[in-house]
Backbone as CSV, one residue per row, in Angstrom:
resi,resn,N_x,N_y,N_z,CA_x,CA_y,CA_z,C_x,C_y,C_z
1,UNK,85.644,-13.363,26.843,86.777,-13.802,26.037,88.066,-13.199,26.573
2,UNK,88.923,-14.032,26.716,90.362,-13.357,26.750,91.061,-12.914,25.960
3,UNK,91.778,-11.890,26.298,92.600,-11.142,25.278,93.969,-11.989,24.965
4,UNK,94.028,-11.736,23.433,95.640,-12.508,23.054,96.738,-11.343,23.672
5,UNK,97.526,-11.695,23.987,98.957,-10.809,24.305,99.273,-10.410,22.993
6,UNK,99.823,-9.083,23.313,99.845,-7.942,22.307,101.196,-7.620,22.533
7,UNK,102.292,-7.616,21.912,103.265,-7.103,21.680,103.900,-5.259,21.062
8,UNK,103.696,-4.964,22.057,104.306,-3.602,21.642,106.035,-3.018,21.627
9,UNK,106.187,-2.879,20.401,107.959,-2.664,20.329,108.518,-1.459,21.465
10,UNK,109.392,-1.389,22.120,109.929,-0.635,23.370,109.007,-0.682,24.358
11,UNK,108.182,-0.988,24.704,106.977,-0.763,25.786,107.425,-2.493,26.638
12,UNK,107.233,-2.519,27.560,107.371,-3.133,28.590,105.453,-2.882,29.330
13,UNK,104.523,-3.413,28.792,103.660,-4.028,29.619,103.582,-4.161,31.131
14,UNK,102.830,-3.860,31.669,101.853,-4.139,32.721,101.240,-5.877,32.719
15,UNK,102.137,-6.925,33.266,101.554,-7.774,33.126,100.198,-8.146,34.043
16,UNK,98.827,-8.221,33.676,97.883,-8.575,34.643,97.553,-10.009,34.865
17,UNK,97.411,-10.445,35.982,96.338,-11.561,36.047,95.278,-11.114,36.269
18,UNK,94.630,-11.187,34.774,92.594,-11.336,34.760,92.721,-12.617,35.384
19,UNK,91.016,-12.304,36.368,90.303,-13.424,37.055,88.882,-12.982,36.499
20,UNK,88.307,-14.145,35.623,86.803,-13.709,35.679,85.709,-13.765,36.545
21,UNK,85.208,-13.108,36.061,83.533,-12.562,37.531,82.361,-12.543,36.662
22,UNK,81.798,-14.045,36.891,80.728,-15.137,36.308,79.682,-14.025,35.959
23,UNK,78.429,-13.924,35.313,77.528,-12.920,34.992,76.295,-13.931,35.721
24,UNK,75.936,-13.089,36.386,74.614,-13.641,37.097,73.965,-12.930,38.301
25,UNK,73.190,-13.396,39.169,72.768,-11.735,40.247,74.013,-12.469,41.461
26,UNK,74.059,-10.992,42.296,74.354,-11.204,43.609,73.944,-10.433,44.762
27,UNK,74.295,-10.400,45.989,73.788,-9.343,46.839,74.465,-8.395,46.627
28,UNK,73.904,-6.988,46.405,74.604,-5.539,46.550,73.925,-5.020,47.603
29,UNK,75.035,-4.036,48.400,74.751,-3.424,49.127,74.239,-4.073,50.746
30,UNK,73.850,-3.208,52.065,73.541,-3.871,53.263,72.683,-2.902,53.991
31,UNK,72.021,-3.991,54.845,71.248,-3.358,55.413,69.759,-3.013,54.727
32,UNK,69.043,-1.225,54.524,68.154,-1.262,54.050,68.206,-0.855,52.464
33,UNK,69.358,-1.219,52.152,69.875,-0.954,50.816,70.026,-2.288,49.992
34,UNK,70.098,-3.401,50.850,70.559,-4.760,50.243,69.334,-5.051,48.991
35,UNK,70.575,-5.183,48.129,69.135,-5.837,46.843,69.936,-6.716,45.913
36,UNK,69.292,-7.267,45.392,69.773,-8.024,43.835,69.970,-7.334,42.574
37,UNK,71.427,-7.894,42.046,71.642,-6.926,40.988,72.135,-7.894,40.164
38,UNK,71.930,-8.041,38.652,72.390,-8.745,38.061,73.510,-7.843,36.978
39,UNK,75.015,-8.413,37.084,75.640,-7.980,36.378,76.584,-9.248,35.028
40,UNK,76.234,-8.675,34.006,77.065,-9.465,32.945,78.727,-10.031,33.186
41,UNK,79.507,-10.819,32.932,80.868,-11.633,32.903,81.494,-9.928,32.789
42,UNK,82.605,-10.372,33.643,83.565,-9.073,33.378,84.617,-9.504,33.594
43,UNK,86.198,-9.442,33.583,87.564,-9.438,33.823,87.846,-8.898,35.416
44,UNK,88.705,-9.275,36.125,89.172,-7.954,37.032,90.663,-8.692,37.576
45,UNK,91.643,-7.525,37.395,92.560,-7.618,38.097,92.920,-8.451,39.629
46,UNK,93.800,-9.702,39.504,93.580,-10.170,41.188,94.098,-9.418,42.077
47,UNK,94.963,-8.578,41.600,96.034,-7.925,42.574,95.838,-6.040,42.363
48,UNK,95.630,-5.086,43.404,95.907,-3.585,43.049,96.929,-3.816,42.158
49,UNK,96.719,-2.711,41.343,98.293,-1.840,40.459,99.703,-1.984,41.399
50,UNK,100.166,-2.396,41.222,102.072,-2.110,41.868,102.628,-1.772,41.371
51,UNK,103.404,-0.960,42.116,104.506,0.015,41.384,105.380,0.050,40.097
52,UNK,105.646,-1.218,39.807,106.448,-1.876,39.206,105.455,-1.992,37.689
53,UNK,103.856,-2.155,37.796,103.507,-2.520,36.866,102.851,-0.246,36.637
54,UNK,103.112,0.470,37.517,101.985,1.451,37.168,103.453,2.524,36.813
55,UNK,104.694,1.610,36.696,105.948,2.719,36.344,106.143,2.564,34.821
56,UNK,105.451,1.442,34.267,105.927,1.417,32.777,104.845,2.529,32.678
57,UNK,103.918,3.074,33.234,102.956,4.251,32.175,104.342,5.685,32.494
58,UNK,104.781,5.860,33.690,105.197,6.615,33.593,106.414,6.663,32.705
59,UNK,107.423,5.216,32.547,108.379,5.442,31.638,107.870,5.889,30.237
60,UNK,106.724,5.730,29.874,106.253,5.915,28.578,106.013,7.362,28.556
61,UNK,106.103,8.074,29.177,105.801,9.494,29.522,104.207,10.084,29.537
62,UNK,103.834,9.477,30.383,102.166,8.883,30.143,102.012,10.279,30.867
63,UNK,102.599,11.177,31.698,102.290,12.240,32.381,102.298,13.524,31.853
64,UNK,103.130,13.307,30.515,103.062,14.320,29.894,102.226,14.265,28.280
65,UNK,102.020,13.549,27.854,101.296,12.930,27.008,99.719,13.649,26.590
66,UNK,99.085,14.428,26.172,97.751,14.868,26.323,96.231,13.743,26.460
67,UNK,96.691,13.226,25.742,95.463,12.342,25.057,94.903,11.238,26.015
68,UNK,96.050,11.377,27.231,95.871,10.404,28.073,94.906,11.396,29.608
69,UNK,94.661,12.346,29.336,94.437,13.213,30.499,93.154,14.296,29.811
70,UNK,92.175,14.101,28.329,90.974,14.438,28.133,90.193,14.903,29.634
71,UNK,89.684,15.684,29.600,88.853,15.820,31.261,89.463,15.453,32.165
72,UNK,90.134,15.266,32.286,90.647,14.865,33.747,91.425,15.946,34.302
73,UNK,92.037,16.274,35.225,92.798,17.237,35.921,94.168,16.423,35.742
74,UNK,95.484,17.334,35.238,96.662,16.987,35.042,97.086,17.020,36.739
75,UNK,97.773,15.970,37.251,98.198,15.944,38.726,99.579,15.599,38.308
76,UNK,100.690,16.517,39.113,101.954,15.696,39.203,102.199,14.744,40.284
77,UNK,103.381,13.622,39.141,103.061,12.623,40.015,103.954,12.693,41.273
78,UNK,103.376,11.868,42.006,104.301,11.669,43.579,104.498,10.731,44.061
79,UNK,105.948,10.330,44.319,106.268,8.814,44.596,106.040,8.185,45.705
80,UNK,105.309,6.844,45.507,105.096,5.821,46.253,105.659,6.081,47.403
81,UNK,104.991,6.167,48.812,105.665,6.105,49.951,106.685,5.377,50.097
82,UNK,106.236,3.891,49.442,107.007,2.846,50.059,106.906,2.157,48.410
83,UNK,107.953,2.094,47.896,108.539,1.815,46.390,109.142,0.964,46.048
84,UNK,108.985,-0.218,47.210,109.080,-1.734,46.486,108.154,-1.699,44.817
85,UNK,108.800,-3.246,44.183,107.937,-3.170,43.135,106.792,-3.451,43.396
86,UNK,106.569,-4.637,44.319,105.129,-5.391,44.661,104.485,-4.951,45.675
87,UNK,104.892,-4.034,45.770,104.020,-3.299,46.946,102.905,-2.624,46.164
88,UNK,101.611,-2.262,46.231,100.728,-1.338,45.442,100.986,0.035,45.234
89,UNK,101.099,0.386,44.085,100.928,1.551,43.710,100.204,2.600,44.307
90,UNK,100.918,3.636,45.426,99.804,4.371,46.362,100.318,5.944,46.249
91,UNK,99.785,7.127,47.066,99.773,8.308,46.600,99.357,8.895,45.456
92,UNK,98.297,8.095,44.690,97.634,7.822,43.382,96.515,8.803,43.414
93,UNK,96.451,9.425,42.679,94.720,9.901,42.383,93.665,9.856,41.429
94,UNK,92.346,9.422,41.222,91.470,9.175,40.565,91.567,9.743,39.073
95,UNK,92.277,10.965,39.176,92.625,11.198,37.981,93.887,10.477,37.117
96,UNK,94.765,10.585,37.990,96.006,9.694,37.488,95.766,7.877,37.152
97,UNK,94.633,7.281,37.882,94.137,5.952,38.002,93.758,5.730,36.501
98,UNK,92.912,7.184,36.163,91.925,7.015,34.729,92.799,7.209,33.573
99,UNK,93.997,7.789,33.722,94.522,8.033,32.657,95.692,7.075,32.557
100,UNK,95.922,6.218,33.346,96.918,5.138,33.312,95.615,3.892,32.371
101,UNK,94.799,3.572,32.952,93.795,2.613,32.313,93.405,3.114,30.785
102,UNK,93.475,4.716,30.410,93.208,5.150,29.182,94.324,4.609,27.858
103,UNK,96.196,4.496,28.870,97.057,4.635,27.992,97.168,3.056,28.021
104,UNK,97.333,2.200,28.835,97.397,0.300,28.975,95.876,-0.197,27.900
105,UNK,94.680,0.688,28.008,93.895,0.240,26.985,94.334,0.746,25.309
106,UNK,94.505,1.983,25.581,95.427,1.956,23.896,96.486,0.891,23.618
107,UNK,97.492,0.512,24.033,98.254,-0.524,23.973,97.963,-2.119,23.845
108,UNK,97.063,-2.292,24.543,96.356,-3.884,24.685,95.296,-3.776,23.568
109,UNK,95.203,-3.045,23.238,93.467,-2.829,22.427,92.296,-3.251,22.275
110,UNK,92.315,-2.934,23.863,90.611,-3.240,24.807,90.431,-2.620,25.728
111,UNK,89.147,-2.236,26.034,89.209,-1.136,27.131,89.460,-1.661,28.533
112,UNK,90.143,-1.195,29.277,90.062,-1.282,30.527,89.623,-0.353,31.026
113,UNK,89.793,-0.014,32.485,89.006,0.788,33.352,89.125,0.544,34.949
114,UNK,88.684,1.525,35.489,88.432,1.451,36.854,87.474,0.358,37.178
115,UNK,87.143,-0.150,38.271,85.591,-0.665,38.495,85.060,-0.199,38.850
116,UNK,83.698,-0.366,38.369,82.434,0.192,38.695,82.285,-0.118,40.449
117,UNK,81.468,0.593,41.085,81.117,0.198,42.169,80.400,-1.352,42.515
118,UNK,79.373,-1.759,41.488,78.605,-2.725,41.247,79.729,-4.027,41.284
119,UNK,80.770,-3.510,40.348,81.601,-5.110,39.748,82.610,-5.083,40.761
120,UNK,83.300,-3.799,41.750,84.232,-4.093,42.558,83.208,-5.185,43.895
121,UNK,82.208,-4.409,44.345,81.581,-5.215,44.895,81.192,-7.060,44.975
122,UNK,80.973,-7.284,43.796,80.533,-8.551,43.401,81.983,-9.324,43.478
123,UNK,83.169,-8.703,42.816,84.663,-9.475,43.107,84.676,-9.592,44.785
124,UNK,84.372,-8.642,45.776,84.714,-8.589,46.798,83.740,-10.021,47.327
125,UNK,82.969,-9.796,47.202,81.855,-10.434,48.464,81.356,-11.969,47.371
126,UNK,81.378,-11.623,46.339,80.891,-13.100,45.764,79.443,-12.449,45.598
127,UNK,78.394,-13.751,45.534,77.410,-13.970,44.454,76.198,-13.583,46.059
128,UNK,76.421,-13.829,47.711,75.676,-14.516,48.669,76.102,-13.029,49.316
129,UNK,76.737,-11.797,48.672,76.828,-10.716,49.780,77.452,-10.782,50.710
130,UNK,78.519,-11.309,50.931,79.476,-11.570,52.395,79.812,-10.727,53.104
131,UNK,80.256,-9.925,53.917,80.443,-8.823,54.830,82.177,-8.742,54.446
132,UNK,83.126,-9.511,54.495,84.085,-9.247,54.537,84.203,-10.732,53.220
133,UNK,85.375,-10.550,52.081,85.754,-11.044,51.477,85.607,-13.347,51.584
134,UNK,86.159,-13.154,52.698,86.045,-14.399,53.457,85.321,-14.671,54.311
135,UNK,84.482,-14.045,54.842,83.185,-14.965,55.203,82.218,-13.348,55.556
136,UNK,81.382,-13.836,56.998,80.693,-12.702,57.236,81.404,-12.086,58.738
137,UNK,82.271,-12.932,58.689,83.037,-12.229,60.479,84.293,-11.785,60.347
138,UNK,84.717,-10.930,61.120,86.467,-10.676,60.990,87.012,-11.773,61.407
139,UNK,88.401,-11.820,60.925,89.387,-12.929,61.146,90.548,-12.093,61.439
140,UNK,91.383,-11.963,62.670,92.511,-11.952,62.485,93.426,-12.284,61.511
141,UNK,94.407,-11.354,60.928,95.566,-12.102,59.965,94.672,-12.381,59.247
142,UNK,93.943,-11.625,58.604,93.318,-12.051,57.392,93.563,-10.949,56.158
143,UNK,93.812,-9.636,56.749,93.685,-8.295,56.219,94.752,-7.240,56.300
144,UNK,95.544,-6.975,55.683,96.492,-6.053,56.062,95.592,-4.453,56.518
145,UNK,95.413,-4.508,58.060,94.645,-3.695,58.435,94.847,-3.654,60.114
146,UNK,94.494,-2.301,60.124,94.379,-1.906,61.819,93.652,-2.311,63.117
147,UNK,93.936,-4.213,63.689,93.260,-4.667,64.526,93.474,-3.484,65.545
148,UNK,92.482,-2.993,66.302,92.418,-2.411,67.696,92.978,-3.088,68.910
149,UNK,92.563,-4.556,68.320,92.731,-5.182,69.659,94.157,-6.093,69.757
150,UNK,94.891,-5.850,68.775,96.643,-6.079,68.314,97.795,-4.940,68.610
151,UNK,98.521,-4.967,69.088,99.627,-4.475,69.306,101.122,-4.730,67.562
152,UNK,101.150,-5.237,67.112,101.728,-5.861,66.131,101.045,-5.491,64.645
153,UNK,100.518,-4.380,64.642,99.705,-3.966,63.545,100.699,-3.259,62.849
154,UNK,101.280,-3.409,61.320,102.059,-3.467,60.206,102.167,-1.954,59.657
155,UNK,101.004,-0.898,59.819,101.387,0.372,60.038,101.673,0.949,58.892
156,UNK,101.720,-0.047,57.360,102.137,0.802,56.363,101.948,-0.625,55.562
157,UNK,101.619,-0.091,53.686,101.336,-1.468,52.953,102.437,-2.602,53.050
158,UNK,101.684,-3.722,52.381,102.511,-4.656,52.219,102.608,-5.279,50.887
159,UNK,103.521,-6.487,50.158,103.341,-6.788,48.897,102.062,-7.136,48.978
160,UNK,101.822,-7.448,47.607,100.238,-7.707,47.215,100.534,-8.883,47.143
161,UNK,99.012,-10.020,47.430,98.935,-10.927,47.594,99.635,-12.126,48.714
162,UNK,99.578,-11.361,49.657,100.149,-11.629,50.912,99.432,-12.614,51.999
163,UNK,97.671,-12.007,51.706,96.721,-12.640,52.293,96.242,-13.382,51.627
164,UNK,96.511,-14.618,51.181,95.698,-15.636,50.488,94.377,-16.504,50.966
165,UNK,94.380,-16.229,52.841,93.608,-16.850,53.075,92.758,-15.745,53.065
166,UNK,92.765,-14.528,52.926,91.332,-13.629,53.050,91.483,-13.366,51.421
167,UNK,91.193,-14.177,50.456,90.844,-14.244,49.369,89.415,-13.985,49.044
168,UNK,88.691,-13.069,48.211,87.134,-13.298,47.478,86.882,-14.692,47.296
169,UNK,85.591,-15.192,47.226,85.170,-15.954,46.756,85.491,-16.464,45.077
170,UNK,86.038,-15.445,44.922,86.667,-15.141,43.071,88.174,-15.512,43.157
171,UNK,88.657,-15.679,44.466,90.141,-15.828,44.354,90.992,-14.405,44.641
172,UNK,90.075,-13.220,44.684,91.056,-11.966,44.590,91.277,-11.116,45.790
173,UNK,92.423,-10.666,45.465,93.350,-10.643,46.750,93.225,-9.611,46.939
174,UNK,93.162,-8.934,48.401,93.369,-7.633,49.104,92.678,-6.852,48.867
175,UNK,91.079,-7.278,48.836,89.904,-6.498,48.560,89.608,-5.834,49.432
176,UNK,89.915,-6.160,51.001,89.694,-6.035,52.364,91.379,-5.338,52.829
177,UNK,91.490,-3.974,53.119,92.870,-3.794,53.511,93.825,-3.302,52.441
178,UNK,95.169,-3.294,53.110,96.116,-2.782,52.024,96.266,-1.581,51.232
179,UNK,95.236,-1.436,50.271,95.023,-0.097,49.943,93.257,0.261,49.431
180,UNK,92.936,1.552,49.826,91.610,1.893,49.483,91.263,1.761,47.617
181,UNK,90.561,1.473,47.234,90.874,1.309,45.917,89.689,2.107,45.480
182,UNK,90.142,3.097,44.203,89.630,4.095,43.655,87.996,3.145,42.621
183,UNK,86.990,4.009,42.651,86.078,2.863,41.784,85.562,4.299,41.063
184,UNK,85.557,4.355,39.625,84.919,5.202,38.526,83.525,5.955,39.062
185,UNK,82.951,5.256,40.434,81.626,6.362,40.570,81.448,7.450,41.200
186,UNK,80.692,8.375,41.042,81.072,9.509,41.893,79.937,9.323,43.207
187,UNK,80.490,10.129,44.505,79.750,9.531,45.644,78.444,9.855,45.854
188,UNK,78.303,11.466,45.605,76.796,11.485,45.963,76.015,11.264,44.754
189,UNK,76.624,10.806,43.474,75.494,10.716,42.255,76.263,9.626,41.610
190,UNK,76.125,8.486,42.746,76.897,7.199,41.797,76.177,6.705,40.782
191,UNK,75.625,6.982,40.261,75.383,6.435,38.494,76.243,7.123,37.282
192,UNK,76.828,8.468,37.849,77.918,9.018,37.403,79.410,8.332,37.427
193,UNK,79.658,7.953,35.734,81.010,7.423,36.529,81.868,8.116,35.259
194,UNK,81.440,9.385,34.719,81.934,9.887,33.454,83.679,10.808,34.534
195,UNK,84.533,11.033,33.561,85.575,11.859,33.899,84.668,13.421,33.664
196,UNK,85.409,14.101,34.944,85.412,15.312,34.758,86.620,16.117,35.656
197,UNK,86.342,17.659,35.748,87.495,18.671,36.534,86.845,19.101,37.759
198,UNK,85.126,18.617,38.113,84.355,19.120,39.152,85.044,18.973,40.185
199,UNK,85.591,18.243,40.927,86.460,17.464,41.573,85.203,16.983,42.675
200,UNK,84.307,16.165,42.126,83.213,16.003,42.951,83.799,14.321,43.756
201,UNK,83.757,14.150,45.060,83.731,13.130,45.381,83.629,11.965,44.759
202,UNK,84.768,11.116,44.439,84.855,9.464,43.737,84.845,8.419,45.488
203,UNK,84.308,7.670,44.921,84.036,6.317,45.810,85.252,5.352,45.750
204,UNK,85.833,5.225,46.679,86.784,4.190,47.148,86.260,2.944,47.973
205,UNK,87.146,1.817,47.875,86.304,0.621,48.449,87.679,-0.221,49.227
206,UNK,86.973,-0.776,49.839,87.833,-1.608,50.547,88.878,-1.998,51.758
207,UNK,88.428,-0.546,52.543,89.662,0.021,53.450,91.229,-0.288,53.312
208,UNK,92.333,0.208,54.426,93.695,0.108,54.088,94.007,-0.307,55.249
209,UNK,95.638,-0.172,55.307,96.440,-0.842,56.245,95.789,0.446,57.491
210,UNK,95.244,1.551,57.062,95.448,3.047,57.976,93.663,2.408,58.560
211,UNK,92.831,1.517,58.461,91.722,1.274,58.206,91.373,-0.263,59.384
212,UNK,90.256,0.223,60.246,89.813,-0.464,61.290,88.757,-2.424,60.352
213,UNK,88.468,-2.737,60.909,87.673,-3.500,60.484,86.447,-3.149,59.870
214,UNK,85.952,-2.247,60.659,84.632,-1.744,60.330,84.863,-0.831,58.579
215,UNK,85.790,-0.582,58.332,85.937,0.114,57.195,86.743,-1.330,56.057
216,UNK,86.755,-1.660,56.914,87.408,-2.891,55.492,85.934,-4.007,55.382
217,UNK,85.247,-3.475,55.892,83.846,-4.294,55.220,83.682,-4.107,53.678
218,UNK,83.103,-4.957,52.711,83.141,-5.182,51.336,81.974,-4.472,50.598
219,UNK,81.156,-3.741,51.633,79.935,-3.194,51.535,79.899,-1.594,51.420
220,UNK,80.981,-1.352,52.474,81.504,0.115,52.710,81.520,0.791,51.625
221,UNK,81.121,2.032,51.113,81.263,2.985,50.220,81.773,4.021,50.720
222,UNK,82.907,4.685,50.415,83.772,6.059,51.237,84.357,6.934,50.022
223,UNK,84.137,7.834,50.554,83.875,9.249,49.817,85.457,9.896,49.779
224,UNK,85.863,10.169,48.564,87.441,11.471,48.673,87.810,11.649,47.447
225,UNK,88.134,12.938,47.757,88.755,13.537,46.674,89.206,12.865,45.880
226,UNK,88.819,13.523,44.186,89.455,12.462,43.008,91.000,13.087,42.899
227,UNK,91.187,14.145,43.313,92.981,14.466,43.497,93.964,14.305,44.471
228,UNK,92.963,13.819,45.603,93.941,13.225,46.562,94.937,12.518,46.629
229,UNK,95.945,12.180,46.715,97.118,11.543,46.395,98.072,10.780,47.627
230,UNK,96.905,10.061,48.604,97.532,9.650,50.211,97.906,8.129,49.675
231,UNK,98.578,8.014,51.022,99.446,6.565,51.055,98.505,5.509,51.502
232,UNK,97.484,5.720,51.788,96.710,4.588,51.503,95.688,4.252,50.575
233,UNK,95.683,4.941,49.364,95.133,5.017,48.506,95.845,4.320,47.330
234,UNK,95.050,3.214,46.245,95.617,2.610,45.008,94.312,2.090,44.404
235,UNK,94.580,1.575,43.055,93.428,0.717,42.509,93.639,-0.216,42.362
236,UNK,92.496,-0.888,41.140,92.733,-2.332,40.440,92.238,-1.938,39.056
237,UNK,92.043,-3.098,38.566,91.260,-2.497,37.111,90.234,-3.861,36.525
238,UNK,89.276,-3.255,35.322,88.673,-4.170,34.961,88.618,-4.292,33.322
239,UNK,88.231,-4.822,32.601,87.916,-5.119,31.040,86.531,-6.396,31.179
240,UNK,85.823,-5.910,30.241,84.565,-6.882,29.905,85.000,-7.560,28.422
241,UNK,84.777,-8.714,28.098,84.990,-9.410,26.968,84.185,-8.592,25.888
242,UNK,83.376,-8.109,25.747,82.544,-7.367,24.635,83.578,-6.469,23.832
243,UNK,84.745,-5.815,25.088,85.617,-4.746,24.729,86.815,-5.099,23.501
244,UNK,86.427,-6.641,23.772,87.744,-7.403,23.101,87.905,-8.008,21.794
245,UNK,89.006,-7.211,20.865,88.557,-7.431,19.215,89.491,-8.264,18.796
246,UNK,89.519,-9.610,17.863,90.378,-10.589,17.424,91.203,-9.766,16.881
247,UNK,92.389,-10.063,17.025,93.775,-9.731,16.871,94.409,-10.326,15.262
């Protein structure tokens, strides 16, 4: 179910485009890991967070705020390398990711969230396991990412939704490239996707502009710090209809 728009007095919203992600099995994982997983209908963001939409948490004073930062490690924030509005939201950390999705779900009044490893996956590759978003081979100019074999490589993000032709099978953009995107599980005990201060390895997906082909595969699981705060690092977000209460 979709959520009705919610009006909050002084708050300026985060506008998202939800794209839904059908409930049924698909391929997870590659290689001697590949299996079938069936996951229920979920929501997901088409586009990473951009600046523009991850500055109304901070105008709200979302950094100083308690309630928004339970378990999590308080990080100060640090501005966007590159601070267009539509550029993605980067220098971000797993902690700051969770507590922006904590304060936009109080406001909307439905949960959102990081994605799971399972549901970023299934947006990326579709229902058939694809290697890269758009098919199973690299494509030039498909990926805001580091061809080897290009001279003309872009060296730093770009707006979101730039690559339309390296779209998911779902329609969603810049799954492959652009920025690494933070996913709620932790790396060596991904069934863990609770907040904590351990600062145990969170799973990022999707490689970046700083990121070869081989790392912008849709399969890739990569390991870093949940306080890290680099320029090729951003998220996306998700909500499941179950979360969602008539207005």
């Amino acid at each position: 179910m979709r959520p009705q728009h919610r009006q909050v007095k002084n708050i300026l919203l985060p506008d998202i485009d939800w794209v839904e992600i059908p409930s049924g099995n698909f391929i997870y994982g590659y290689g001697e890991t590949r299996t079938s997983i069936y996951l229920s209908s979920f929501y997901i963001s088409r586009y990473p967070i951009t600046n523009i939409q991850y500055q109304a948490f901070i105008n709200d004073n979302g950094y100083k705020d308690n309630k928004w930062w339970i378990d999590l490690e308080r990080i100060t924030l640090k501005e966007s390398t590159w601070i267009e509005s539509n550029r993605p939201k980067v220098n971000i950390s797993w902690y700051e990711a969770v507590a922006f999705t904590r304060w936009l779900s109080n406001y909307l009044g439905y949960v959102v969230s990081l994605p799971q490893e399972q549901e970023w996956e299934k947006a990326a590759r579709g229902s058939s396991g694809l290697i890269y978003p758009w098919g199973n081979e690299y494509k030039y100019g498909f990926a805001n990412i580091i061809d080897e074999l290009k001279e003309n490589n872009l060296n730093q993000t770009i707006a979101v939704g730039m690559y339309p032709h390296g779209a998911s099978p779902y329609g969603i953009m810049d799954m492959s490239g652009n920025v690494w995107e933070w996913c709620l599980n932790k790396y060596h005990q991904s069934n863990d996707i609770n907040p904590d201060r351990n600062g145990d390895m969170r799973v990022v997906r999707g490689g970046s502009w700083l990121s070869d082909s081989n790392f912008a595969r849709a399969h890739l699981r990569h390991p870093s710090l949940p306080f890290g705060q680099e320029d090729a690092w951003g998220f996306r977000i998700v909500y499941h209809s179950s979360s969602v209460k008539t207005l």
